[in-house]
N, C-alpha and C positions, 0 to 999 in steps of 0.2 A: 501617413500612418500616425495617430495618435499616440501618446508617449504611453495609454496601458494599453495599447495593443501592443506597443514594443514588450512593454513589460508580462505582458503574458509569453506572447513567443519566447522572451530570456529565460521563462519558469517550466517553458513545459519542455517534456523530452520529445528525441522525435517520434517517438509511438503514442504520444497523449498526442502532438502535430497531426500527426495524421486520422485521429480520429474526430478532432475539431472539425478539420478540413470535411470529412468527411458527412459530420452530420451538418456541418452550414450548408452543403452542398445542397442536401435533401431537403432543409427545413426553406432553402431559397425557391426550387422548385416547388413546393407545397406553395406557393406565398404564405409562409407561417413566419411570424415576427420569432426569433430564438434571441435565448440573453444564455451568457454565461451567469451561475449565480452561487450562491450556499456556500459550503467550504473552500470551494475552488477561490474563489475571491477573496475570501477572509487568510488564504494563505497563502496567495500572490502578494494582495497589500500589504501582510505582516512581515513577507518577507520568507514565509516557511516554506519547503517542497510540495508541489500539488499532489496530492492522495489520490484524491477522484476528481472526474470533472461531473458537475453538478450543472445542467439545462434546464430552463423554464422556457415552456411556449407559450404563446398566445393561441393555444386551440388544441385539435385532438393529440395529445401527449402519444397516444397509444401508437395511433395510425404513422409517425414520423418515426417510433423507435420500431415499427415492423419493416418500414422504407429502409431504414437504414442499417436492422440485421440483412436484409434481402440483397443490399447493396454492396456491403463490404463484408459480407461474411461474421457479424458479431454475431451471438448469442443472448437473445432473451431471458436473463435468468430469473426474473421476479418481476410481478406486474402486482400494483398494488390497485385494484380496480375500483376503492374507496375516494384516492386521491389522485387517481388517473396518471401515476406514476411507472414508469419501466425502467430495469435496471438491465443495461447489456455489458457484455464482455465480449471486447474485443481479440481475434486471434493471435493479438501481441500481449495480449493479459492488461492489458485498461480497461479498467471499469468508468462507466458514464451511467448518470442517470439521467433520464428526460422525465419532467412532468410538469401536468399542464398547472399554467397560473389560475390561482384558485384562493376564496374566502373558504375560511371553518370554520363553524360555530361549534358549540359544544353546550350542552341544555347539564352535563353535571360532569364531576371532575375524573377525568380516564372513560366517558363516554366514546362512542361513534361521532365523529362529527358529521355535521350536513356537510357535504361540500359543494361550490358552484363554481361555476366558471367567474374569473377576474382578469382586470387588468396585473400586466408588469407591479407596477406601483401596488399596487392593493394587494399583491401577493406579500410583496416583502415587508408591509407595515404588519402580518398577520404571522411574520413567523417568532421565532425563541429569543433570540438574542440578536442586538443589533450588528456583530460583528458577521452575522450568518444573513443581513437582509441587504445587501449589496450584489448590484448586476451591473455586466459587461455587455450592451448591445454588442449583437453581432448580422445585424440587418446592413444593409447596403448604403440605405441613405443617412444611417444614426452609427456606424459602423467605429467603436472603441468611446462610443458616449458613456460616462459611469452612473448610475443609479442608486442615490443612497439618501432615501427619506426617512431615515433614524440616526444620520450620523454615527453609522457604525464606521468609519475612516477613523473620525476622533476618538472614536475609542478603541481601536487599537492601537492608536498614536499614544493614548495615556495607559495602554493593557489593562484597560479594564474590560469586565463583562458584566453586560448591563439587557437585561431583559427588555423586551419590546413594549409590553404594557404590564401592567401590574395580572394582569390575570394570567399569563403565559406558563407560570408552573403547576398553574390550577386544574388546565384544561386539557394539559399533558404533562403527568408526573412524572411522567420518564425526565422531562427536562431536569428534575433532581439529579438525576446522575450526572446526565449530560452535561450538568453544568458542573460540576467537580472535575470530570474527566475533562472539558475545556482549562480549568484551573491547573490541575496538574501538565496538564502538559505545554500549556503556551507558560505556564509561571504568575498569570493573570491575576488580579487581585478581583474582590465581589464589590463593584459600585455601591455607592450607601443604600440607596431603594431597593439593591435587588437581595442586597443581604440581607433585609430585614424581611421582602417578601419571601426569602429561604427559611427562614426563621418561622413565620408566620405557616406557612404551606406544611413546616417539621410537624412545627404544635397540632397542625390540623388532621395529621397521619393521611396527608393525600396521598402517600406512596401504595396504600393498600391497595390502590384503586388501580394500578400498574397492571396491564393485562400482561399475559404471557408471551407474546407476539412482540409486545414491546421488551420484555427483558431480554428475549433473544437480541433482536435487531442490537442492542446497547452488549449484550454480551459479545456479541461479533467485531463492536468497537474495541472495545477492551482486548478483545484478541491481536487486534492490529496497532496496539499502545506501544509506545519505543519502552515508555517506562509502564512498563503494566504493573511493576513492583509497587510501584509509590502510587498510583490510582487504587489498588486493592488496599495497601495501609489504610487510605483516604475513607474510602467505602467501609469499611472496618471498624476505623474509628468514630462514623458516622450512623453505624447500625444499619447500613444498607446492602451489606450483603447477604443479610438471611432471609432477603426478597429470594434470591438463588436457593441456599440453604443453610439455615441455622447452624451446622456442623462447621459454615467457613469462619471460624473466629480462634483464635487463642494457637494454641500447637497445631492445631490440624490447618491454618491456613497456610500453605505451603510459599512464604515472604521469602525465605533461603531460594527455593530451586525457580521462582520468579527471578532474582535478583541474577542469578547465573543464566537464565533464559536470555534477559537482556545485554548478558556481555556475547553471549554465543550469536546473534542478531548482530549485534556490531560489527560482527567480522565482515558481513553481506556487504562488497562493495559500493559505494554510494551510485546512483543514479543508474546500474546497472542491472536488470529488471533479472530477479530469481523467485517463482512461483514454488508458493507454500501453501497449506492448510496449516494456515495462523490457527482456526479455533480448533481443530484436531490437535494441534500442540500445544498452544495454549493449556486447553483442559485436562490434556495430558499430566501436564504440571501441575495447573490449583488443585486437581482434583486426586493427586497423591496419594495423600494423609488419610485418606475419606473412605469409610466401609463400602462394599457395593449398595446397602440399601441407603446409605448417604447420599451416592452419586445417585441412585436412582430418584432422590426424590429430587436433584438438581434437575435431572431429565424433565421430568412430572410438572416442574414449575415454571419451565420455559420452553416446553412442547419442542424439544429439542427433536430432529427428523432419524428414522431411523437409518436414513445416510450417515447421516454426523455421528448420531451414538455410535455408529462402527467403525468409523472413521478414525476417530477418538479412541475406541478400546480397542483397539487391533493395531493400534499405530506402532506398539513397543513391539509385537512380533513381526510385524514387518520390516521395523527398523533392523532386528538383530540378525536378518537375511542379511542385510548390507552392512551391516557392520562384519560381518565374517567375509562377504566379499571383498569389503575394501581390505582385508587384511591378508590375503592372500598374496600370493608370491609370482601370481602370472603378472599381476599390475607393471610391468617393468618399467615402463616408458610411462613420462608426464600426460601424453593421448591416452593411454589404459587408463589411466584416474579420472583426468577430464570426462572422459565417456563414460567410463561406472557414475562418476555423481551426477553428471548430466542426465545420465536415463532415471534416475532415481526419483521419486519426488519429491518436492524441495523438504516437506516436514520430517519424512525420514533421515534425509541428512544432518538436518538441525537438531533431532534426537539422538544423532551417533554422538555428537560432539558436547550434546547436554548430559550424557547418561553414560556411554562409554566408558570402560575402564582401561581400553587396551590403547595404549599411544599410535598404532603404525596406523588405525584407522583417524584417528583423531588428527594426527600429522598431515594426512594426505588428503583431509576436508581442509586442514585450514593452508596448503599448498594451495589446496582447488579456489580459495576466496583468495588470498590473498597474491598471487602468481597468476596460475591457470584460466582462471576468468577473465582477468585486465587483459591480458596476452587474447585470448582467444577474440574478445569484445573489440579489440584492436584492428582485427579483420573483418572490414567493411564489404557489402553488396557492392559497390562502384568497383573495388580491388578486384572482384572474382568475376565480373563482370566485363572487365576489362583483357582480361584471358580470353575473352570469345563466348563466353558462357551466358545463358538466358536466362535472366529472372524467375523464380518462379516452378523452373524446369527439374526435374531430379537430378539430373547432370548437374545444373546448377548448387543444388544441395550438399551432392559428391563432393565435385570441386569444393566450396567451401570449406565442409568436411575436411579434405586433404591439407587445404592450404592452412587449417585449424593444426593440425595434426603435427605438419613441419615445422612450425613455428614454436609450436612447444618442446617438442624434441628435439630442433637444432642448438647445435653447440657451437659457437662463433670462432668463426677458423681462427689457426695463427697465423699471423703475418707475414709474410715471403722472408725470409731475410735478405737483405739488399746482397749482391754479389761481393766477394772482396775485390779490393785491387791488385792489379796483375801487379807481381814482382817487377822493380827495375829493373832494365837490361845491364846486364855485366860487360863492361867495357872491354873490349878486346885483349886478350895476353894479359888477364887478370886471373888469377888463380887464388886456389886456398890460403888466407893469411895474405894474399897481397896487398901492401898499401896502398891508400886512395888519400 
């Protein structure tokens, strides 16, 4: 095993494991050369938690991410059929992307690009930034070989971000954002060249050029920002958030109830996977202060779906269903809470403890992160497996369940107390007061 394949395995959890596993599986039986690439790399080598795992193929992108919902059960959730790209979700909640390795041209700046098929190499000479053009074979005979014809390694060694070629925020304005929101959150400083091609791209107002498709996709980022506080100052101070809407600046951009968003996220366990609707609460939050014809032209400017628009405004009546649950008096037992926020969905939760005024529901979310979860996560498939129980099975489920259940409500016996010692024997023709 090559030391980054070690190093990947140390970075991934086991539900990211197992969908690796899973798509090398497919892309072997295809004979389709698969690389791990994109983000996924750029936050192994940095050192950061992998987000998503990001695949490049050498051939049909499409045809391997339908093999492989078919196979393990993911979901297709987006297919971008310009850049021959699929986005699945897995039923452990991992997201992967597959798409195929490919040249773009672009004839003017926030065009349609042409795209074609490419080699590995020619894919990652043609993307953003060089810390994002790094790939991990995972073919059989090249099997943890690293690929990095931009020297994105070294520069994350020096934390900088450094575009690929001088025309890369020309051809996709988005990457304006993109590259602030890489700054804020790795702490990266802007390379001499690419600051000034930032500079240059400003003066040129490339940003106008930003379709709606792309501010979504970047707004989605932003939803899933640890510090979404400090990217929205960023963007702010930048003039780039009345791409969204003109109204997000001054009092009405909601900096306070971001900055509490981000402590209430803290709480979420590390490496212990809890499913939310990031951009339903997110927008929840920036979009506060903002009249409804406000928010409405934020909808209008980023063709936001009418899933999400309701997602979004319906989020607070939903949440206050549960927030009156959680405050109820049947909850006795540490199981009764684990279960109410467990069936909930994650963004509702996150809203009782952002918005909340009442403490017993507030209490018994941050019980459930900080107790109730560690504990329940504790109880492994091999433990309830090992009772007789089958994989898989609803019994299997049950059991779980139950053994979930004990665990949080048992209270850790007392001790036996060891027995005393038998009294001496009284010596013969001894009596009361007699001396010994």
């Amino acid at each position: 095993m090559s030391d980054y394949m070690f190093m990947l395995e140390s970075h991934l959890s086991a539900e990211q494991s197992r969908a690796v596993a899973e798509i090398q599986t497919v892309a072997a039986e295809a004979s389709t050369n698969l690389f791990l690439a994109g983000g996924a790399m750029r936050d192994m080598l940095g050192g950061f938690p992998i987000r998503d795992l990001d695949f490049v193929v050498e051939g049909d992108a499409t045809r391997i991410a339908k093999a492989v919902a078919h196979k393990s059960g993911a979901k297709i959730v987006a297919v971008d059929e310009t850049r021959r790209v699929a986005e699945l979700l897995f039923p452990s909640g991992v997201s992967a992307e597959i798409g195929m390795a490919r040249r773009e041209k672009y004839s003017k700046p926030g065009s349609k690009p042409q795209v074609t098929p490419a080699t590995i190499y020619e894919d990652l000479r043609g993307r953003d930034f060089t810390i994002n053009a790094i790939a991990l074979s995972l073919n059989r005979a090249s099997r943890g070989l690293l690929l990095d014809p931009t020297n994105g390694l070294g520069d994350l060694e020096r934390r900088e971000l450094r575009t690929v070629n001088n025309y890369a925020l020309y051809d996709e304005p988005i990457r304006l954002l993109r590259l602030l929101r890489f700054r804020v959150r790795f702490g990266f400083t802007l390379e001499e060249r690419t600051a000034a091609n930032y500079a240059n791209a400003r003066e040129a107002q490339v940003e106008k050029y930003i379709q709606p498709k792309s501010l979504l996709a970047e707004l989605r980022h932003m939803a899933n920002e640890v510090n979404s506080a400090e990217l929205l100052k960023v963007l702010d101070e930048e003039k780039l958030l009345a791409l969204y809407s003109p109204a997000l600046a001054g009092a009405k951009l909601n900096l306070a109830g971001l900055q509490k968003l981000q402590k209430v996220r803290s709480l979420i366990p590390f490496n212990i996977p809890f499913a939310a609707d990031n951009l339903a609460l997110f927008l929840a939050v920036l979009t506060e202060k903002l009249t409804p014809k406000e928010r409405a032209q934020l909808v209008s400017n980023t063709g936001l779906s009418a899933a999400e628009v309701a997602a979004w405004q319906r989020l607070e009546t939903r949440a206050r269903k549960l927030e009156k649950a959680l405050g109820s008096a049947k909850l006795q037992k540490p199981s009764h809470v684990y279960d109410a926020v467990t069936a909930a969905p994650g963004e509702e939760v996150l809203w009782v403890l952002q918005k909340s005024t009442q403490r017993l529901p507030q209490d018994r979310i941050k019980n459930f992160f900080q107790k109730y979860l560690v504990t329940a996560n504790e109880v492994t498939d091999k433990e309830v497996a090992a009772l007789g129980f089958e994989p898989g099975t609803p019994k299997f489920v049950k059991a779980r369940k139950e053994l979930i259940a004990q665990r949080l409500n048992g209270r850790p016996k007392k001790p036996v107390p060891p027995p005393e010692p038998a009294p001496a024997p009284v010596a013969a023709g001894a009596g009361r007061g007699a001396r010994r």
